[in-house]
C-alpha positions as CSV (number, residue, x, y, z in Angstrom):
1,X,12.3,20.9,-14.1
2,X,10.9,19.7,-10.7
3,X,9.6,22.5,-8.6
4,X,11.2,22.1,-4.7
5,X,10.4,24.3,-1.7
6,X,11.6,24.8,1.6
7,X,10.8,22.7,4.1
8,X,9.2,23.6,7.2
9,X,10.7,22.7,10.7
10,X,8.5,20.0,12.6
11,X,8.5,17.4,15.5
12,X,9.2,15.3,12.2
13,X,13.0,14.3,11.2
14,X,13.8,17.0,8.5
15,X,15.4,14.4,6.3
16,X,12.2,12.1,6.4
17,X,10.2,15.1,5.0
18,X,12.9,16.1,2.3
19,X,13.0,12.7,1.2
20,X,9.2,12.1,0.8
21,X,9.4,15.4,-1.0
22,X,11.7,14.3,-3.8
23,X,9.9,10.8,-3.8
24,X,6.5,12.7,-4.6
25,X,8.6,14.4,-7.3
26,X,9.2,11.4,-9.2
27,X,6.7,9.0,-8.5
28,X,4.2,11.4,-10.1
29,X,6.5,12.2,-13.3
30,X,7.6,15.5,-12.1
31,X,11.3,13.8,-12.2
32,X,11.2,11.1,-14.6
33,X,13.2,8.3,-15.1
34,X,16.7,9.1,-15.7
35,X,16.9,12.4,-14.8
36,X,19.5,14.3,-13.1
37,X,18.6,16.2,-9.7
38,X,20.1,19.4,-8.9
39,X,23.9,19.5,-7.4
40,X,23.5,18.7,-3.7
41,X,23.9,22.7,-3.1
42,X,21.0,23.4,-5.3
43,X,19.0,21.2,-3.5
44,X,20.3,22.4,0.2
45,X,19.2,26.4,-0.4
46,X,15.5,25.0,-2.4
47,X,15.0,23.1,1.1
48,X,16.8,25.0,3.7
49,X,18.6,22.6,5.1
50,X,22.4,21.2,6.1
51,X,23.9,19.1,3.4
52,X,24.4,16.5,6.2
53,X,20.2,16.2,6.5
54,X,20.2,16.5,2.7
55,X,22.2,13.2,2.7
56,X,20.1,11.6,5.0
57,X,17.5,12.4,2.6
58,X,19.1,10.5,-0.4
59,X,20.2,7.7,1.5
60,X,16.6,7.1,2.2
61,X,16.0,7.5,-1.5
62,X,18.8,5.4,-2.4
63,X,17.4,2.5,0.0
64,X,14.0,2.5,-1.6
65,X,15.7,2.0,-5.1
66,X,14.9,6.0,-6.0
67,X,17.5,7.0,-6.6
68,X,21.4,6.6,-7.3
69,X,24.5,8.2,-6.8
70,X,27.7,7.9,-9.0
71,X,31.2,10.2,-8.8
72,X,31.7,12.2,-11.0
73,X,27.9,11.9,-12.5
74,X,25.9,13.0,-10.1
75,X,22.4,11.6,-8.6
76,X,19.7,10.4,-11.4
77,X,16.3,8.9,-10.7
78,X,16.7,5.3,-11.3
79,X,14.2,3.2,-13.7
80,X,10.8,2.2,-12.0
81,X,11.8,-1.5,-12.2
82,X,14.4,-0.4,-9.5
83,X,11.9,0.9,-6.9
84,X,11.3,-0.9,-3.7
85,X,7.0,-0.9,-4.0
86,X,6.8,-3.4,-0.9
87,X,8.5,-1.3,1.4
88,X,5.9,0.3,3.6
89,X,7.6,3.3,3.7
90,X,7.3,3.4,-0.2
91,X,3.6,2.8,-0.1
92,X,2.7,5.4,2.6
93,X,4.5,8.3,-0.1
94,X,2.4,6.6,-3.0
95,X,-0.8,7.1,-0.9
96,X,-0.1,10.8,-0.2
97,X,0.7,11.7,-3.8
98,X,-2.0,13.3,-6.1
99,X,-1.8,10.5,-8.4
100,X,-2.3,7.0,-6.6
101,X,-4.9,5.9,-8.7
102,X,-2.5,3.9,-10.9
103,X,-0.6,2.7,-8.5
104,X,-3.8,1.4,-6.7
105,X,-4.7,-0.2,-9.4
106,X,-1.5,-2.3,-9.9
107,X,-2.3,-2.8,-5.9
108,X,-5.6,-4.7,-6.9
109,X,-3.4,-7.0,-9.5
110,X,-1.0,-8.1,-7.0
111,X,-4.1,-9.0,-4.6
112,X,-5.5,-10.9,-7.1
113,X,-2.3,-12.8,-7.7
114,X,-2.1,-13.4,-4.1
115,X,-5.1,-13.1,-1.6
116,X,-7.1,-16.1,-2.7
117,X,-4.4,-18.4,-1.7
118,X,-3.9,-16.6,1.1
119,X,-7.4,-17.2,2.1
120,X,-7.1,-20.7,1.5
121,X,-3.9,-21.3,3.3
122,X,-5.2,-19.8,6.5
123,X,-8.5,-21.6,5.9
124,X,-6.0,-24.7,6.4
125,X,-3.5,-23.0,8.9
126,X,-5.6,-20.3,11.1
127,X,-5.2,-20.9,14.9
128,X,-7.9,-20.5,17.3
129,X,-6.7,-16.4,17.9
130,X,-7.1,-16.1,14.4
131,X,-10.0,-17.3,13.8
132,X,-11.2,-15.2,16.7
133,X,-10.2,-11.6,15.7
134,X,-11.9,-12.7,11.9
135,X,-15.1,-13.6,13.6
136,X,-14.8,-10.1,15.5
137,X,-14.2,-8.3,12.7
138,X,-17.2,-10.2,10.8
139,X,-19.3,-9.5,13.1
140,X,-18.1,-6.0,13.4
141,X,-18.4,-5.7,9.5
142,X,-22.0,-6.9,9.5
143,X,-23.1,-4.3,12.0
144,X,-21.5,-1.8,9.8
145,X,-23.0,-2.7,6.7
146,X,-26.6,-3.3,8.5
147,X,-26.2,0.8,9.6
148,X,-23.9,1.7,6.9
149,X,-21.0,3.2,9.0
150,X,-18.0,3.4,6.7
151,X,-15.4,4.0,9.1
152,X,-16.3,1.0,11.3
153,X,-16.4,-1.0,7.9
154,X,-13.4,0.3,6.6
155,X,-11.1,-0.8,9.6
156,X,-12.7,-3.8,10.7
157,X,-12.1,-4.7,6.7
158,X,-8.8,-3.8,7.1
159,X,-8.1,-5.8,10.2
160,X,-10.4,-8.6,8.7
161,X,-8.1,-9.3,5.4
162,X,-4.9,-8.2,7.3
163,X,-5.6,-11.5,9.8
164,X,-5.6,-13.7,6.6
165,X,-2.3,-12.6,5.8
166,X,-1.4,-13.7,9.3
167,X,-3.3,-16.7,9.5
168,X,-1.4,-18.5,6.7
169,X,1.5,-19.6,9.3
170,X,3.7,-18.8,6.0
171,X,6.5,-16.1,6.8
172,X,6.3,-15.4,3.4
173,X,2.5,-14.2,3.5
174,X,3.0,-12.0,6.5
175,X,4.8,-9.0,4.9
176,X,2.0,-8.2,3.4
177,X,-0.2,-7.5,6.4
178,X,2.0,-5.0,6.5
179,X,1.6,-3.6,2.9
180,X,-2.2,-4.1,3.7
181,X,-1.1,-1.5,6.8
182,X,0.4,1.0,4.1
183,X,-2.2,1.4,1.7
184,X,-5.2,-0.8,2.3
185,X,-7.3,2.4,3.4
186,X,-6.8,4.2,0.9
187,X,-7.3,1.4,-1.7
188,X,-10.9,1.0,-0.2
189,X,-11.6,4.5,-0.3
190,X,-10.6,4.6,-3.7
191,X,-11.7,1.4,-5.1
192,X,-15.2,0.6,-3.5
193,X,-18.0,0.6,-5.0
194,X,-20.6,3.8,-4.2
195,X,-22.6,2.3,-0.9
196,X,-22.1,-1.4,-1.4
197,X,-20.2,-3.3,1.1
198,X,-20.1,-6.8,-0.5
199,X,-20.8,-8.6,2.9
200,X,-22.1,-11.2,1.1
201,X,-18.7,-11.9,-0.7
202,X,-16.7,-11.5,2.5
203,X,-19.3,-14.2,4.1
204,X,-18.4,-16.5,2.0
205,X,-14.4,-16.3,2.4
206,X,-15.2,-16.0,6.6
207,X,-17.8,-19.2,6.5
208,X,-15.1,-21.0,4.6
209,X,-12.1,-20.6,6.8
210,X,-13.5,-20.7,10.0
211,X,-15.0,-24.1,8.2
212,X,-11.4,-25.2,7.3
213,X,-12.7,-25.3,3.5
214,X,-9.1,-24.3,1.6
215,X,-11.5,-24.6,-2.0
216,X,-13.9,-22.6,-1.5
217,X,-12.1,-19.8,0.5
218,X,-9.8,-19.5,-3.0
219,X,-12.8,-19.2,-4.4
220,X,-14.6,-17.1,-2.7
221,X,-11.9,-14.7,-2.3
222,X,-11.4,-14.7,-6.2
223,X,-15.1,-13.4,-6.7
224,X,-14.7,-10.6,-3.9
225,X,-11.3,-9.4,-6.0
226,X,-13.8,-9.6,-9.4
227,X,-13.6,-6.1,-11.5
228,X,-17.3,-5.7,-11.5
229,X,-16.4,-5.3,-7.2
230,X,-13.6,-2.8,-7.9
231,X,-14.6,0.7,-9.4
232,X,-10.4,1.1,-10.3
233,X,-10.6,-1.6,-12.8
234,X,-12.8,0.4,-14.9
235,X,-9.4,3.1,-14.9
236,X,-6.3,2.5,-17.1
237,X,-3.4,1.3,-15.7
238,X,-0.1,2.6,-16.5
């Protein structure tokens, strides 16, 4: 059975840290699928809280697709095909858990399903601001690589593939700038290779949408996303 302890006071909402604490609980195993949490009682004197902040807590839960409540039977985690993993809330408790690996790299499989049209839709769409902040970033990335500062890499990379998302003039892209917000840091630090910044590979997909080549950016953008660029791919997914 799932461990819980109390939770200490902060400038934090109470609820939000009780409900990131049961959502750590099952999205590493500790409360599998199906399972029953404790009564709501239980729960209140492992915590040390009200049960009115305790319910703010599972209504959270219940909004992310955690969770659900039914009279009578009680609160049970609810099958992982339930769970809301484009919510950015979602992906900001996956990141802090001690097992994000597998969820990272189901990360890398959605942006390899998506990102290269991305990058080809905003080598078609990408306004003049656009294409300003990616030559910024660039530029910024180049500088990085050249003296091999990380951190300046890390979020101009961020900011760099985060502008695609935004350049695409599709309102169906855009979310995931957001997800890209979530989790896109940690994915890097996780995923990149040992001291290579594959400028070359993010040239390619800068050169080509700034050139208003839709083709090439796909392509480009397919060969950056390639497992031999992504040390998670050598991991099994669950």
């Amino acid at each position: 059975m799932a461990t819980f302890h109390t939770v200490a006071d902060s400038s934090r909402r109470i609820h939000v840290q009780v409900a990131k604490e049961i959502a750590s609980k099952i999205l590493t195993g500790e409360l599998k699928e199906g399972e029953k949490l404790p009564s709501e009682l239980e729960l209140c004197e492992k915590f040390g809280i009200s049960r009115t902040a305790l319910r703010e807590s599972t209504k959270l839960l219940t909004a992310k697709g955690l969770i659900a409540s039914k009279p009578k039977v009680g609160t049970n985690v609810n099958p992982r095909n339930e769970w809301h993993f484009l919510d950015p809330q979602f992906l900001d408790w996956v990141k802090d858990t001690n097992n994000v690996q597998p969820f990272l790299i189901q990360f890398l499989g959605l942006r390899k399903a998506i990102e290269p049209e991305a990058c080809a839709m905003a080598a078609t769409n990408a306004s003049i601001e656009h294409r300003k902040v990616l030559s910024v970033c660039f530029q910024n990335m180049k500088h990085a690589a050249t003296i091999h500062d990380y951190a300046v890499w890390t979020e101009n990379d961020h900011e760099f593939h985060k502008t695609i998302f935004l350049a695409t003039a599709n309102p169906f892209y855009i979310p995931f700038s957001n997800i890209l917000d979530a989790i896109f840091k940690t994915f890097i630090d996780e995923a990149s290779v040992g001291g290579r910044f594959c400028i070359e590979e993010h040239q390619d997909i800068y050169e080509a949408i700034m050139s208003g080549d839709a083709l090439t950016a796909r392509s480009a953008s397919k060969l950056l996303l390639e497992d031999h660029n992504q040390r998670l791919a050598l991991l099994d997914a669950v």
